[in-house]
C-alpha atoms as an extended CHARMM CRD file, in Angstrom:
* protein
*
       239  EXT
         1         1  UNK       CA              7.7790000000      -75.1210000000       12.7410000000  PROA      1               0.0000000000
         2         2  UNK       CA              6.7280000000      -73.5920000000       15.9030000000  PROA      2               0.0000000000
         3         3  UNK       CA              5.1770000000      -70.7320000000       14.3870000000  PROA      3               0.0000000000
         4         4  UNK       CA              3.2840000000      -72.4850000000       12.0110000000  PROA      4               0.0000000000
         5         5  UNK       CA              1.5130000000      -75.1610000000       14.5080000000  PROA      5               0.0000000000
         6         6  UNK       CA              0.5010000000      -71.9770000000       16.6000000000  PROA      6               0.0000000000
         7         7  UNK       CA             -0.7520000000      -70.4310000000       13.4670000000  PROA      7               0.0000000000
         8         8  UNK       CA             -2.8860000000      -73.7400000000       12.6480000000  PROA      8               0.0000000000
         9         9  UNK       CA             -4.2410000000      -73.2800000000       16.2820000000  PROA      9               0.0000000000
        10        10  UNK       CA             -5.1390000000      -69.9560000000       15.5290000000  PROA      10              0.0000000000
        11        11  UNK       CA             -6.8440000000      -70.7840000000       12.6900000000  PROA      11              0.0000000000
        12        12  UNK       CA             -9.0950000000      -73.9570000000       13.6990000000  PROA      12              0.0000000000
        13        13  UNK       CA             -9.4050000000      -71.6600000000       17.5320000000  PROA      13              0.0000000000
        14        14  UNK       CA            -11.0200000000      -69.0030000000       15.4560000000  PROA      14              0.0000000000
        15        15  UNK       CA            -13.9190000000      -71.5600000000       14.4060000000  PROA      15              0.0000000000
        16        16  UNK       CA            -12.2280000000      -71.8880000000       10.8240000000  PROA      16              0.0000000000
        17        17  UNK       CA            -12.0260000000      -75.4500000000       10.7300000000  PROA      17              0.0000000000
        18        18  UNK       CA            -14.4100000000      -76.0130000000        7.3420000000  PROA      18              0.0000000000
        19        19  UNK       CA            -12.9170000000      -73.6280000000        5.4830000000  PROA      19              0.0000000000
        20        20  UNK       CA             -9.2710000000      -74.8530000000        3.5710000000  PROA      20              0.0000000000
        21        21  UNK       CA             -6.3860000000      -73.9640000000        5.7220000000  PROA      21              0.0000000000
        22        22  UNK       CA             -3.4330000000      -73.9430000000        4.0710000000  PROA      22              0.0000000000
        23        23  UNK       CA             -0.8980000000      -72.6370000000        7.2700000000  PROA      23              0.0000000000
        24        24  UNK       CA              2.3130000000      -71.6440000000        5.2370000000  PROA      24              0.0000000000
        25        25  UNK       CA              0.0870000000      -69.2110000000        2.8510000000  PROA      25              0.0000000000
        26        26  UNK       CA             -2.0790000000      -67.6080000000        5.4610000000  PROA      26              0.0000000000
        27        27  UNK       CA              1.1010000000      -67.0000000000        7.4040000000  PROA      27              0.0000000000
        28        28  UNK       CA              3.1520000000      -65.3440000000        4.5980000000  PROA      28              0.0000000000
        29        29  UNK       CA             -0.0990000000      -63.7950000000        3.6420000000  PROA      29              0.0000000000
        30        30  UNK       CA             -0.3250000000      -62.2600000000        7.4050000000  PROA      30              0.0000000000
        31        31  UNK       CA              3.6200000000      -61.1920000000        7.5300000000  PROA      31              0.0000000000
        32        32  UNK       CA              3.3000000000      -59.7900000000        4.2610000000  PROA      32              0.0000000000
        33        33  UNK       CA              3.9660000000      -55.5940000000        4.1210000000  PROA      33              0.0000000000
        34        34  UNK       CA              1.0350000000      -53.4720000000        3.1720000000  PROA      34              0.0000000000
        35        35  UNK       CA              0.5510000000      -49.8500000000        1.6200000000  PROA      35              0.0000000000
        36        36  UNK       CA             -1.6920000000      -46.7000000000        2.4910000000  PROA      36              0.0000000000
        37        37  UNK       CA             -4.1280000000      -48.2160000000       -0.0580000000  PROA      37              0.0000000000
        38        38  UNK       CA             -6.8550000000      -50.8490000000        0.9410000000  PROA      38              0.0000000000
        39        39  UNK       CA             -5.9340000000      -53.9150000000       -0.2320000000  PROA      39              0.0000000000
        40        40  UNK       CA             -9.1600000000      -56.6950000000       -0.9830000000  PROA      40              0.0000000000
        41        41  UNK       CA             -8.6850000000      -59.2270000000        1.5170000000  PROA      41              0.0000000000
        42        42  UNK       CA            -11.7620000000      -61.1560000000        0.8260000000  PROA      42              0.0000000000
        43        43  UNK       CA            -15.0410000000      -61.0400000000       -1.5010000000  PROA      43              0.0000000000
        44        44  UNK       CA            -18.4100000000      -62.8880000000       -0.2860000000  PROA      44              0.0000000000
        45        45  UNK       CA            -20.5830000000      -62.1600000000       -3.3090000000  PROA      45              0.0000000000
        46        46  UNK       CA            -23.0340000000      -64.4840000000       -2.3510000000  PROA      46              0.0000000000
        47        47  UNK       CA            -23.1600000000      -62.5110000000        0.9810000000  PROA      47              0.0000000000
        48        48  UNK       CA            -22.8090000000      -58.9680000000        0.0230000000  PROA      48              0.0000000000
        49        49  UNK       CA            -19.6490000000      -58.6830000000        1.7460000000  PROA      49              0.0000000000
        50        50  UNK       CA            -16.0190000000      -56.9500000000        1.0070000000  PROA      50              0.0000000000
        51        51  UNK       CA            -13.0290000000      -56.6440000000        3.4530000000  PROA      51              0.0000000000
        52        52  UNK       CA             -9.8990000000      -54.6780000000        3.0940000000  PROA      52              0.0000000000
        53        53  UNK       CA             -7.1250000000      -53.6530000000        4.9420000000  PROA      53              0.0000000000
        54        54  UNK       CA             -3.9530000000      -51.2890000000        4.6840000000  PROA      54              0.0000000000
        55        55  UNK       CA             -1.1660000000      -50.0560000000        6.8010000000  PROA      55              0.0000000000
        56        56  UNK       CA             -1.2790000000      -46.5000000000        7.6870000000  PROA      56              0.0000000000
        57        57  UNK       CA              1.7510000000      -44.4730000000        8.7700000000  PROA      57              0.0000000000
        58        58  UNK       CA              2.5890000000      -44.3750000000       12.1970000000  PROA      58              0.0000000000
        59        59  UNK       CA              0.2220000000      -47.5280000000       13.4690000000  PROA      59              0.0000000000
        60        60  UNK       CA              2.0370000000      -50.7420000000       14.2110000000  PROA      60              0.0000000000
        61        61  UNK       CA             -0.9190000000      -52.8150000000       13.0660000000  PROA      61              0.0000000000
        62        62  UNK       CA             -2.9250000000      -53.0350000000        9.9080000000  PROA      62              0.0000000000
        63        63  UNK       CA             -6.2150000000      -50.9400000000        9.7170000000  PROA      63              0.0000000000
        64        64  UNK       CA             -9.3670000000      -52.5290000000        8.1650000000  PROA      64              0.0000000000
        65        65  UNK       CA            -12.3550000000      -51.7120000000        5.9740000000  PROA      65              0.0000000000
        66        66  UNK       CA            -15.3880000000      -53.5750000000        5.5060000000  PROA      66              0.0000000000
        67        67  UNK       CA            -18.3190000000      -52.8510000000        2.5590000000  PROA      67              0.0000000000
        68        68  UNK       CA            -21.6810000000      -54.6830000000        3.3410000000  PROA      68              0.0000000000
        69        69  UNK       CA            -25.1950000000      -55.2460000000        3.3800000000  PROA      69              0.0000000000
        70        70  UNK       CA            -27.3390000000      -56.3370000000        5.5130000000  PROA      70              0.0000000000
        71        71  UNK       CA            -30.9770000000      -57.7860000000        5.7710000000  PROA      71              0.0000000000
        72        72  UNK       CA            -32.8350000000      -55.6150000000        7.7330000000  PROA      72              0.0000000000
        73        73  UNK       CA            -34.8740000000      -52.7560000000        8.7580000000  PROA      73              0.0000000000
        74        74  UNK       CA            -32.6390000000      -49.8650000000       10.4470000000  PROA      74              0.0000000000
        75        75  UNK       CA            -34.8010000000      -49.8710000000       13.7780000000  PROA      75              0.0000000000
        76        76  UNK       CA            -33.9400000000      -53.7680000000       14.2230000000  PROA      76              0.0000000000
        77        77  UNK       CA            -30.4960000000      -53.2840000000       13.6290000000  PROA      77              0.0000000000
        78        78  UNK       CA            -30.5870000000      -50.2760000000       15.9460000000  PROA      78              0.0000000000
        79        79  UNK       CA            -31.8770000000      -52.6200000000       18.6540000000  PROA      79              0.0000000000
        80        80  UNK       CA            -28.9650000000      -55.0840000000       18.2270000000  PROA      80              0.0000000000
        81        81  UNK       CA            -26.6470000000      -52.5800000000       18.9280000000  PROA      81              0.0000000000
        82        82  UNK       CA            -28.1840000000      -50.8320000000       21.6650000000  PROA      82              0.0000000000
        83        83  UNK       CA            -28.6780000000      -54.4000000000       23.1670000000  PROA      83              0.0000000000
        84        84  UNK       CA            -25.0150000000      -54.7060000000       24.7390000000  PROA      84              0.0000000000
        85        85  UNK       CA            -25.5930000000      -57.0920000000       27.6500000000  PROA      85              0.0000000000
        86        86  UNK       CA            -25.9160000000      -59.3950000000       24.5150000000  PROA      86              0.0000000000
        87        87  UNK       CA            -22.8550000000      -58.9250000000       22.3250000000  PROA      87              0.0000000000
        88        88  UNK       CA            -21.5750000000      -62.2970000000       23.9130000000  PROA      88              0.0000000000
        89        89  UNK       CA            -23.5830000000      -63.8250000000       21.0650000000  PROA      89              0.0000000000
        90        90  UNK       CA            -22.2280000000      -62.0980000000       18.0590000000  PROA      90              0.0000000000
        91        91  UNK       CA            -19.3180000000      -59.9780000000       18.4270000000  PROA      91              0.0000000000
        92        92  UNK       CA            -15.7860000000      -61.3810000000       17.5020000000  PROA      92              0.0000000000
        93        93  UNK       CA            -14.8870000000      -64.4460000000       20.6140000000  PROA      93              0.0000000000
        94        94  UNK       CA            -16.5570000000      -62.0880000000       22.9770000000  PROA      94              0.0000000000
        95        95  UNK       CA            -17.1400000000      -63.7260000000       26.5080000000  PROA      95              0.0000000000
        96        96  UNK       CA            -18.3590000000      -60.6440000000       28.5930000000  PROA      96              0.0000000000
        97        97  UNK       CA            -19.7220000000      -57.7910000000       27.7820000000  PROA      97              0.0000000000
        98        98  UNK       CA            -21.6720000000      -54.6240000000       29.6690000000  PROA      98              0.0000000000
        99        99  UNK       CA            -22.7260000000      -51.2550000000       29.4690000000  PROA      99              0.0000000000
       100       100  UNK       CA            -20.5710000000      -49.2830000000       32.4010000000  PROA      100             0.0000000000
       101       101  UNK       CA            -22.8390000000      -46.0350000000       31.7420000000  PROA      101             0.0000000000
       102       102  UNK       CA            -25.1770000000      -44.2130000000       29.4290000000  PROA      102             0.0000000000
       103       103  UNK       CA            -23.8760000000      -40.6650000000       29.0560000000  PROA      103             0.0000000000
       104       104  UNK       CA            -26.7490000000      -39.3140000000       26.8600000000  PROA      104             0.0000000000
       105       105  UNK       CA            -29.2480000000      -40.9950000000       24.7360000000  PROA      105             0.0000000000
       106       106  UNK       CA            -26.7080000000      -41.3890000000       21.9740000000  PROA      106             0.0000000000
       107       107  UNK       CA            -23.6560000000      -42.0890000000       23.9870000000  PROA      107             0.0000000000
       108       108  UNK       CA            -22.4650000000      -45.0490000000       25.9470000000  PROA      108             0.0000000000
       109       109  UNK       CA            -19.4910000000      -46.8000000000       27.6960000000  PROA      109             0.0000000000
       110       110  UNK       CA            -18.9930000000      -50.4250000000       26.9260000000  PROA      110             0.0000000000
       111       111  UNK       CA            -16.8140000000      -52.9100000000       28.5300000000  PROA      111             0.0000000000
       112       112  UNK       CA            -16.3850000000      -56.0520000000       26.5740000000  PROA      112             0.0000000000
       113       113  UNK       CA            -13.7120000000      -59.1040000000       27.6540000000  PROA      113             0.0000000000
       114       114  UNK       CA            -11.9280000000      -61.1770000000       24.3900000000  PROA      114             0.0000000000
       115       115  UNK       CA            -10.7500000000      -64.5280000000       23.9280000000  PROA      115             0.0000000000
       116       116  UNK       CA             -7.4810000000      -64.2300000000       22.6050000000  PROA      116             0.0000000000
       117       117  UNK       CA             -5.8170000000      -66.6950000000       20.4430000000  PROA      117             0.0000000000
       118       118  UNK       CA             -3.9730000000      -70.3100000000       21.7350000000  PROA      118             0.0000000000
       119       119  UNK       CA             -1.3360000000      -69.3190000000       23.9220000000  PROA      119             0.0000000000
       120       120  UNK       CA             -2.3740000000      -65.4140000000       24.9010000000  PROA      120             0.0000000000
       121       121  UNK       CA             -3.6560000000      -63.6170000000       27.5350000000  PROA      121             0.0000000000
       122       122  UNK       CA             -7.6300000000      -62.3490000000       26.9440000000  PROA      122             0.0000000000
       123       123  UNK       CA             -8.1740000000      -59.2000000000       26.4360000000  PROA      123             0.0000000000
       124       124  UNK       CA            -10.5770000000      -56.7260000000       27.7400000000  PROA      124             0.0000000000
       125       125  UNK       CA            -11.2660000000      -53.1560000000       25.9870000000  PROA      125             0.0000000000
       126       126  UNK       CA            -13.3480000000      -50.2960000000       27.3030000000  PROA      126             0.0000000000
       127       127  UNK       CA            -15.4150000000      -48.0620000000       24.5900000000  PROA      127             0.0000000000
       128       128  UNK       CA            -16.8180000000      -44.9000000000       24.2820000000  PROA      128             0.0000000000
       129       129  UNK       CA            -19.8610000000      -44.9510000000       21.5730000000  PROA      129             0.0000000000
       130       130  UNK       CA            -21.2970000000      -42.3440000000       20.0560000000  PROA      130             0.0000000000
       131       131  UNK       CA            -24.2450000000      -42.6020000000       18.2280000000  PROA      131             0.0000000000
       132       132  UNK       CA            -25.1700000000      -39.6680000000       15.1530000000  PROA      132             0.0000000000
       133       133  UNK       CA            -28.7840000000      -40.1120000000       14.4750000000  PROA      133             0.0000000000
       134       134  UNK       CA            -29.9010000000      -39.4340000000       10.8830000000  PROA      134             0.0000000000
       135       135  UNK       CA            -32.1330000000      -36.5290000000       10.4010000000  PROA      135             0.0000000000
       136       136  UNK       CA            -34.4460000000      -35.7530000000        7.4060000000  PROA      136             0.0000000000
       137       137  UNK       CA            -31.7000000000      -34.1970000000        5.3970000000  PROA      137             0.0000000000
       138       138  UNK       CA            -29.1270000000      -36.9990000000        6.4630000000  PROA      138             0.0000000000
       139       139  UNK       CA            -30.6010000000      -40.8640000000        5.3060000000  PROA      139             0.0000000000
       140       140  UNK       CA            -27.4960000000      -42.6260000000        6.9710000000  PROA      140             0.0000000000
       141       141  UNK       CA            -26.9280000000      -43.0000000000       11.0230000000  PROA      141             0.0000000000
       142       142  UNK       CA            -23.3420000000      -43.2070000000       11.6740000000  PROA      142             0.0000000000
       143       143  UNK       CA            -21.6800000000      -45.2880000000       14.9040000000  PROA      143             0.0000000000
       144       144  UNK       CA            -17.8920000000      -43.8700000000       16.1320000000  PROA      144             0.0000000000
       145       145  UNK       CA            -16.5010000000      -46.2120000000       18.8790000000  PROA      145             0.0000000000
       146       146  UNK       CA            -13.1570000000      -45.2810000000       20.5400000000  PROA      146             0.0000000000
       147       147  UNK       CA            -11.0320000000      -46.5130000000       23.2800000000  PROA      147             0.0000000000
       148       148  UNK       CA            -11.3770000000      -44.7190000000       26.8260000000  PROA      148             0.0000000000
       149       149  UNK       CA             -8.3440000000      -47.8300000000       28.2460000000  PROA      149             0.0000000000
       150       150  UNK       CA             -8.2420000000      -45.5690000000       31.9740000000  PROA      150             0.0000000000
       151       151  UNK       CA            -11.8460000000      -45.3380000000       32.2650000000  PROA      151             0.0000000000
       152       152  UNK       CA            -12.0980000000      -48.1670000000       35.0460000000  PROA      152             0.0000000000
       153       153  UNK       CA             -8.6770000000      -50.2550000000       36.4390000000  PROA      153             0.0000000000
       154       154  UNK       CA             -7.1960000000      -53.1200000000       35.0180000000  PROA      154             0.0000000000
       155       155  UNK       CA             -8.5620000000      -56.3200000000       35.5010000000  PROA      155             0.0000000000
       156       156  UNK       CA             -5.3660000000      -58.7120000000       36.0090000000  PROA      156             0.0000000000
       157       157  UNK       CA             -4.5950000000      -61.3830000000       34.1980000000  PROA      157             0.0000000000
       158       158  UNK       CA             -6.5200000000      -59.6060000000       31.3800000000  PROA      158             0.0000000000
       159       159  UNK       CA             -4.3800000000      -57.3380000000       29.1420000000  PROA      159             0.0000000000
       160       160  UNK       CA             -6.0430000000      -54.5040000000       28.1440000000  PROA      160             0.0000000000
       161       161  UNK       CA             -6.5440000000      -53.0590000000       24.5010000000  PROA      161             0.0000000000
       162       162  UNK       CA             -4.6760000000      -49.7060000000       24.1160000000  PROA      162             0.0000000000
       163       163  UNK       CA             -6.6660000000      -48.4150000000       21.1970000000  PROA      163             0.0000000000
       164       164  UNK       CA             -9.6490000000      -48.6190000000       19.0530000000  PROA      164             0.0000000000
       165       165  UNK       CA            -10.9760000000      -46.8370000000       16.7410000000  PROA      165             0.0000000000
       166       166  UNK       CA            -13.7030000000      -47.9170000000       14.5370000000  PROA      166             0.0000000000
       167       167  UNK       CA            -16.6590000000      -45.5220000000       12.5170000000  PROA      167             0.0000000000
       168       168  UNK       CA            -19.5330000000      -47.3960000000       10.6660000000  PROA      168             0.0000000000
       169       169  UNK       CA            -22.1200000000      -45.5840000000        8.4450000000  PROA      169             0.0000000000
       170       170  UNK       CA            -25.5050000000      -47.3770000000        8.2950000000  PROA      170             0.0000000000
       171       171  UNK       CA            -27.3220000000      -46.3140000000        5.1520000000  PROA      171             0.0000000000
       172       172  UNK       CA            -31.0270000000      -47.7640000000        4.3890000000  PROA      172             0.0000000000
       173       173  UNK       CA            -31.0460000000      -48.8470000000        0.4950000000  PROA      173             0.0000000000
       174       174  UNK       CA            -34.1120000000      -50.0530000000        0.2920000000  PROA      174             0.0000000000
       175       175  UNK       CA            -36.9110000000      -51.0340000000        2.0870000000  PROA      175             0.0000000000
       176       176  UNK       CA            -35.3410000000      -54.2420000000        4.0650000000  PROA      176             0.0000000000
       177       177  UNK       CA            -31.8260000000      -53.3990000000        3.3730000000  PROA      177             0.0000000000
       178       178  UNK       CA            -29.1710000000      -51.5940000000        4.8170000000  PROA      178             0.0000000000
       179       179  UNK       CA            -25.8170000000      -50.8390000000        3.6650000000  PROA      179             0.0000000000
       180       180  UNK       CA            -22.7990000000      -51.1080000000        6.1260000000  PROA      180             0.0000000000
       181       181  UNK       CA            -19.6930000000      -48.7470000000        5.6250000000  PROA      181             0.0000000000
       182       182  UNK       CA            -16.5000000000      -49.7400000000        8.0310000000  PROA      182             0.0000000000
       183       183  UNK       CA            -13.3070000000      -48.2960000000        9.0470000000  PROA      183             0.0000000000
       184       184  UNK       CA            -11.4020000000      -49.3790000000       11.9990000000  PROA      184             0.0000000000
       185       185  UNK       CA             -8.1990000000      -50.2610000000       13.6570000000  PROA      185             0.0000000000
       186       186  UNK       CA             -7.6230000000      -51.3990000000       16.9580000000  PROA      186             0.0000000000
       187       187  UNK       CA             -4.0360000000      -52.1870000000       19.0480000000  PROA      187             0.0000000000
       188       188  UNK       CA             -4.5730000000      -55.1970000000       21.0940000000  PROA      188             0.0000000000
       189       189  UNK       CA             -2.1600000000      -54.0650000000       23.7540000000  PROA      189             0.0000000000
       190       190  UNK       CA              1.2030000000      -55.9030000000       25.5290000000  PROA      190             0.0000000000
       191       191  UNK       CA              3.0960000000      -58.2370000000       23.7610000000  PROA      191             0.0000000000
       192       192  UNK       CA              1.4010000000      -59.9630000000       20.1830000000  PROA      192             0.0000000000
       193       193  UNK       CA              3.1860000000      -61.2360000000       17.3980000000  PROA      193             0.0000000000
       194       194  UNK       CA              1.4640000000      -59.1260000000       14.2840000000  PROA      194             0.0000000000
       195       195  UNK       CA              0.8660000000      -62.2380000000       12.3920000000  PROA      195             0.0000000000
       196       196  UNK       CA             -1.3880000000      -62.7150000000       15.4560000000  PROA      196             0.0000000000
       197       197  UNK       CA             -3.0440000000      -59.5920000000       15.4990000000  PROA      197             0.0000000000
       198       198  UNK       CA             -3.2190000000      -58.9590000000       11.4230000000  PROA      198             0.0000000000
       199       199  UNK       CA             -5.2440000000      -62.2650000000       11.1730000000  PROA      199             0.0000000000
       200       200  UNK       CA             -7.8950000000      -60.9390000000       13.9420000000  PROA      200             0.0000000000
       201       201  UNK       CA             -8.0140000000      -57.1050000000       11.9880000000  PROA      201             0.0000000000
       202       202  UNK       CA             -8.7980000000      -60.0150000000        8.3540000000  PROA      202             0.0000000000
       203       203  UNK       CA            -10.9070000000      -61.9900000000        9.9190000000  PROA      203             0.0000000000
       204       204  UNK       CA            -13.3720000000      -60.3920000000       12.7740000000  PROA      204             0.0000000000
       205       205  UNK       CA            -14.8840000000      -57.8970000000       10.8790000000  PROA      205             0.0000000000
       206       206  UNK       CA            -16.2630000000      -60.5710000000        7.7760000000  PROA      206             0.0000000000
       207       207  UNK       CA            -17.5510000000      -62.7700000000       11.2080000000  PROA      207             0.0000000000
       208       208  UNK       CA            -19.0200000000      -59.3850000000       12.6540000000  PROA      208             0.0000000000
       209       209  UNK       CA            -21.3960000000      -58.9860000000        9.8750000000  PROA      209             0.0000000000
       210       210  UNK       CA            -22.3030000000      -62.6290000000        9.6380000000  PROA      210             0.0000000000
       211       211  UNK       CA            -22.9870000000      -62.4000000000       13.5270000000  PROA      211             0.0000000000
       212       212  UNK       CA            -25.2520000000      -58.8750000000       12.4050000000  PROA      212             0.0000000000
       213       213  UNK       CA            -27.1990000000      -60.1230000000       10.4270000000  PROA      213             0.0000000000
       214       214  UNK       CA            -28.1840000000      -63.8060000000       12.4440000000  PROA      214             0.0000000000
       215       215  UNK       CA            -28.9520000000      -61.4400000000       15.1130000000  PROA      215             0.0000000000
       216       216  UNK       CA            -31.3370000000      -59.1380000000       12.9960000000  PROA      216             0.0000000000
       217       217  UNK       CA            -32.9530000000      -61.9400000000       11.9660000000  PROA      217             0.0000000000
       218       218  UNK       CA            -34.4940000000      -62.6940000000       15.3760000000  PROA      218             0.0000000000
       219       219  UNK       CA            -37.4820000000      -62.0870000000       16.0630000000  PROA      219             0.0000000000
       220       220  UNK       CA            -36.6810000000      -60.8850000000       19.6030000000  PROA      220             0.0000000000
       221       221  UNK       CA            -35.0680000000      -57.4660000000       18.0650000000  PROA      221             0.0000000000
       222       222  UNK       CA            -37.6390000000      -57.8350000000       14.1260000000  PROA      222             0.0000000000
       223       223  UNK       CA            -40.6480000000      -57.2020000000       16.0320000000  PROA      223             0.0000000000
       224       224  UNK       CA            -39.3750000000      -55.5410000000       19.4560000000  PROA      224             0.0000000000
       225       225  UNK       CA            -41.8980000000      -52.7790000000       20.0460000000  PROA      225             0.0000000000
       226       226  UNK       CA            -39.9120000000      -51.0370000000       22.8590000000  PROA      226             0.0000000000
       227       227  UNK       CA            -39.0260000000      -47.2570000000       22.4270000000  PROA      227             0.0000000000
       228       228  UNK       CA            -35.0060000000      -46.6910000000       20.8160000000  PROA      228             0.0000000000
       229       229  UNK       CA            -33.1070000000      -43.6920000000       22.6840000000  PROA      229             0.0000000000
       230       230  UNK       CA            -32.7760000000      -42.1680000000       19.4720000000  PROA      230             0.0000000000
       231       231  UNK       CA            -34.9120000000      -41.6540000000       16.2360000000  PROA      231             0.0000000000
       232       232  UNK       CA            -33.9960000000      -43.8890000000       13.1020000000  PROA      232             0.0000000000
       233       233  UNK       CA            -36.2460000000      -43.5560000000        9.6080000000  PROA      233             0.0000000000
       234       234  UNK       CA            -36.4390000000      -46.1140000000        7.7010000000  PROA      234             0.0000000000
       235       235  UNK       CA            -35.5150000000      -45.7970000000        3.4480000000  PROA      235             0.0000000000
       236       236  UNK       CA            -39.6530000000      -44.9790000000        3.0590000000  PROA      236             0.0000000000
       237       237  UNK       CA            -38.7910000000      -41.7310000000        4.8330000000  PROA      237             0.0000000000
       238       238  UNK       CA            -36.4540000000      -40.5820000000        2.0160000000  PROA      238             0.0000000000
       239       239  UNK       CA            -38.4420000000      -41.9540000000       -1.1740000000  PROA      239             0.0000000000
């Protein structure tokens, strides 16, 4: 009984509370073994968006995939992401977040803070991000992020995330859309039931996009004039 009235928290805390929640299923559905191969975890047709997720060998949590489109021109979604000071209003329950350093124009070190679920510590996470621009011969620009946990100390009472490691592929399809390709896993660090953690790896990257493409939609980043640190084309370039 316990465990489901903290998984009901879990589910209204994670700004669920007009969709049907139906605690026993989602629970089972959570605990529930996976495979090496994806597994659909939820079709938005209306939105353009796919999520799956698998368990790989030798990771204690499961890893997810997300299929997409967005929106947008490529050099206002570029702006979003280069715009980390700002994540606070669109990434997954994030409550701080900051660029620590700028290694080169198309790699940077992120430090974001997490609200965790009912009941948990926060988390915070540091990330390395590298950026691969497109070039003439290469239409898609492609976004590795990775976990760098010892680049600055611990922040007590914040637990910090052990590992991440996410690669998205931007590809323009056409000329004011984009395609989104996702693969990613991340281990939330210390103690977490994996109920816990399975339902963030189902859920945050389907609110991700949605948070994307709100954000492109602004006119602050749609008609931002301000040089990017790296070249983007748009899909006019390669048709």
């Amino acid at each position: 009984m316990l465990l489901r009235h903290l998984c009901l928290l879990l589910l209204l805390g994670a700004g669920l509370q007009t969709a049907p929640v139906h605690a026993d299923d989602d629970l089972s559905e959570l605990r529930t073994p996976l495979g090496n191969e994806w597994q659909l975890t939820r079709q938005d047709q209306r939105r353009n968006i796919k999520t799956f997720s698998r368990l790989e060998d030798g990771k204690r949590y499961r890893s997810f995939k997300v299929e997409a489109e967005l929106d947008a021109r490529l050099e206002t979604l570029a702006r979003v992401l280069i715009d980390v000071d700002n994540y606070t209003k669109w990434f997954w329950h994030t409550r701080e977040s900051r660029l620590l350093k700028q290694v080169s124009p198309t790699e940077f070190i992120v430090y974001m803070v997490h609200n965790a679920p009912a009941g948990l510590p926060d988390r915070d996470s540091v990330v390395r991000v590298i950026v691969e621009p497109q070039t003439r011969s290469k239409p898609y620009l492609t976004l590795r992020a990775s976990a760098v946990p010892d680049y600055i100390p611990q922040r007590k009472p914040l637990v910090r995330m052990s590992a991440e490691e996410i690669t998205v592929k931007y590809s323009p399809i056409a000329t004011n859309k984009i395609r989104i390709e996702v693969e990613g896993y991340f281990d939330a660090g210390g103690a977490i039931p994996a109920w816990a953690v399975n339902f963030v790896q189902r859920s945050a990257p389907y609110s991700v996009v949605l948070g994307l493409q709100r954000m492109v939609d602004s006119d602050h980043y749609a008609l931002a004039k301000t040089p990017l640190p790296f070249t983007v084309y748009e899909w006019s370039s390669y048709n």
